[in-house]
C-alpha positions as CSV (number, residue, x, y, z in Angstrom):
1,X,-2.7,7.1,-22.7
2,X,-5.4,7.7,-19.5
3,X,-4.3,5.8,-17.0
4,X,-8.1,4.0,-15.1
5,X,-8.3,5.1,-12.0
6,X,-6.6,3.0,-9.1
7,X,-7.2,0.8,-6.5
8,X,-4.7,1.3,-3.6
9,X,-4.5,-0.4,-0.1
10,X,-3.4,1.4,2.2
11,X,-2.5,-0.8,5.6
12,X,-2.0,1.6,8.5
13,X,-3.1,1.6,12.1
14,X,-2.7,5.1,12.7
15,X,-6.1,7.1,12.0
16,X,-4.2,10.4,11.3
17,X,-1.8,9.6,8.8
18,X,-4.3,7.4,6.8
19,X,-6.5,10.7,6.9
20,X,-3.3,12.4,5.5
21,X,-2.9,10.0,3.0
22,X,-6.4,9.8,1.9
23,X,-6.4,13.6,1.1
24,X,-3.5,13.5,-0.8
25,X,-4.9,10.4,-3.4
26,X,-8.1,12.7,-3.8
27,X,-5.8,15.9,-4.5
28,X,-4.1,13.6,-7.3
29,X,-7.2,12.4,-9.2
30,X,-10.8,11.7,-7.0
31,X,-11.4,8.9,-8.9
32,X,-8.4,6.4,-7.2
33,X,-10.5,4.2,-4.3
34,X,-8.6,4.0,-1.2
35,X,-9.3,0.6,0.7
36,X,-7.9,1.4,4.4
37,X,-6.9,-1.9,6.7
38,X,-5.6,-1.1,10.1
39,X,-4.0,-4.5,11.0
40,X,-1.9,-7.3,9.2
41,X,-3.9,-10.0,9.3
42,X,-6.8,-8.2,7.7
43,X,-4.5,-7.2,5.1
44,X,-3.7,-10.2,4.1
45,X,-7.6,-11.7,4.2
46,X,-8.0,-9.0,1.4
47,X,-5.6,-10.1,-0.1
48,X,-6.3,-13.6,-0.2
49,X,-9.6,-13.5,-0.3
50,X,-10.1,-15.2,3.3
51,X,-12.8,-14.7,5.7
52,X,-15.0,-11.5,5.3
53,X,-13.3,-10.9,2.2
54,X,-13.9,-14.8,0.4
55,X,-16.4,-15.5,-2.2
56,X,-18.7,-13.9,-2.7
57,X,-17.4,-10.8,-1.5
58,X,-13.9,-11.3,-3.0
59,X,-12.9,-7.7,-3.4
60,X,-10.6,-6.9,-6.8
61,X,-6.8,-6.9,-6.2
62,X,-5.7,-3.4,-5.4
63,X,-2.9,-1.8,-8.3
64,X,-0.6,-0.4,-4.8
65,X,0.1,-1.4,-1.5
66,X,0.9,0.9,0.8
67,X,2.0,-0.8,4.2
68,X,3.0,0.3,7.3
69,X,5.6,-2.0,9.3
70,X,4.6,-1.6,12.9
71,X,1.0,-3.0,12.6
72,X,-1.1,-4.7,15.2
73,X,-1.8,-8.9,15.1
74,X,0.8,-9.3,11.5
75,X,3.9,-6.9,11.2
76,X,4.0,-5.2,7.9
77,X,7.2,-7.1,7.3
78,X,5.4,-10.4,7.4
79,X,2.5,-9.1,5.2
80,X,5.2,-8.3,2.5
81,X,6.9,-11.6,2.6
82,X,3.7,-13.1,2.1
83,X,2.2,-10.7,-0.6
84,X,6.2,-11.1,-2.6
85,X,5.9,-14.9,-2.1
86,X,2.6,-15.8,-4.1
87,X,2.5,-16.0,-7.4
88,X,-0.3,-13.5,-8.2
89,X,0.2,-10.8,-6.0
90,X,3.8,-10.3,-6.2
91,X,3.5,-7.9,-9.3
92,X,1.6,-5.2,-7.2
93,X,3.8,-2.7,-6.3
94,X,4.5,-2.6,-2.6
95,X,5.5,0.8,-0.4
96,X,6.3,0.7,2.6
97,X,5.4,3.7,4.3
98,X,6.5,4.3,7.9
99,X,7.9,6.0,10.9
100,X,10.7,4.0,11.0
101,X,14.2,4.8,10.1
102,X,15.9,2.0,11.1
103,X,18.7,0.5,9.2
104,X,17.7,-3.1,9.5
105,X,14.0,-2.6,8.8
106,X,14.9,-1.1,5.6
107,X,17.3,-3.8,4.7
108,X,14.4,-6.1,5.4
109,X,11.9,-4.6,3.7
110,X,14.0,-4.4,0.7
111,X,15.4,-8.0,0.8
112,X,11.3,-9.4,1.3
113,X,11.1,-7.6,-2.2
114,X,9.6,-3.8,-1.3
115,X,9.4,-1.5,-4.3
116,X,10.1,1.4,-2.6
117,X,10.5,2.6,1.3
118,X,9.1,5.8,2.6
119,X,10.0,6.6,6.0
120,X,7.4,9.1,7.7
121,X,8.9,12.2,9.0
122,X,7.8,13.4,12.3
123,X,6.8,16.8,11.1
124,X,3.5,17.4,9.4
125,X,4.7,19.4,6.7
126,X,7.1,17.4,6.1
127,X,5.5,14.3,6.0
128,X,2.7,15.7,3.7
129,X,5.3,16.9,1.2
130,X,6.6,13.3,1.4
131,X,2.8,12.6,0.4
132,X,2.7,14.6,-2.3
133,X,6.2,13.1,-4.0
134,X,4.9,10.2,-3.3
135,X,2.0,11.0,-5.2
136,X,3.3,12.4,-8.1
137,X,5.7,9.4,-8.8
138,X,3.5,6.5,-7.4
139,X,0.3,8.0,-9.3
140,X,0.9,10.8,-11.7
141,X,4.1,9.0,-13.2
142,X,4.3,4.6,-12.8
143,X,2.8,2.5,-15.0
144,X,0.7,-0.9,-13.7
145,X,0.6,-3.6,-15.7
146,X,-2.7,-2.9,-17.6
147,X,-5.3,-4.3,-18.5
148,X,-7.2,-4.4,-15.3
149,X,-8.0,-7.9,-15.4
150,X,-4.3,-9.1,-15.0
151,X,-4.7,-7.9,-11.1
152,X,-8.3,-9.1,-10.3
């Protein structure tokens, strides 16, 4: 089966590792749109479809999340509650994808319902090998809940 190329939203403040992460989705198949948000709250206007994101513009649900925790204006943790919490987004699969290693943000991230928790390493060839696992499982290998119109 060929799997349609995704939509993923990535929700990170930091310029470099979005650039990182942008390069590895093209690597992985050019056709997946990256939609990059550097702050909580606009996440979740995306999301919901609120402010420069509400009718008409409403913009199609994305197929992955990929969220960083320490965000400006909305922690990521919050944006995760929120996205788990309604009843048509919680089906998009949610990674969090971040520096931190903490214990407790890992049990929190995982009791607000995460699908899976990545934490950034410090070195860069580290973190793009992380990157490129990630890709292969998150990309080459899950399956969405198709047909596209389920998530829009």
């Amino acid at each position: 089966m060929k799997v349609p190329a995704l939509l993923i939203l990535l929700v990170e403040d930091n310029a470099d590792h979005a650039e990182l992460v942008r390069r590895n989705l093209a690597r992985h198949n050019p056709a997946h749109r990256l939609v990059h948000l550097r702050d909580g709250e606009s996440a979740l206007d995306y999301l919901f479809h609120r402010g420069m994101f509400a009718p008409p513009k409403a913009p199609p649900r994305p197929h992955l999340i990929l969220l960083d925790l320490r965000l400006p204006k909305l922690d990521g943790l919050e944006v995760l509650r929120q996205v788990k919490q309604d009843p048509e987004l919680h089906l998009i699969p949610t990674v969090v994808l971040t520096t931190s290693d903490a214990e407790r943000d890992l049990f929190k991230a995982y009791d607000s319902h995460a699908n899976s928790y990545l934490a950034k390493p410090l070195d860069y060839g580290a973190f793009t090998g992380l990157l490129e696992t990630f890709g292969r499982y998150w990309i080459g290998c899950n399956r969405y809940p198709w047909p596209e119109t389920r998530l829009h």
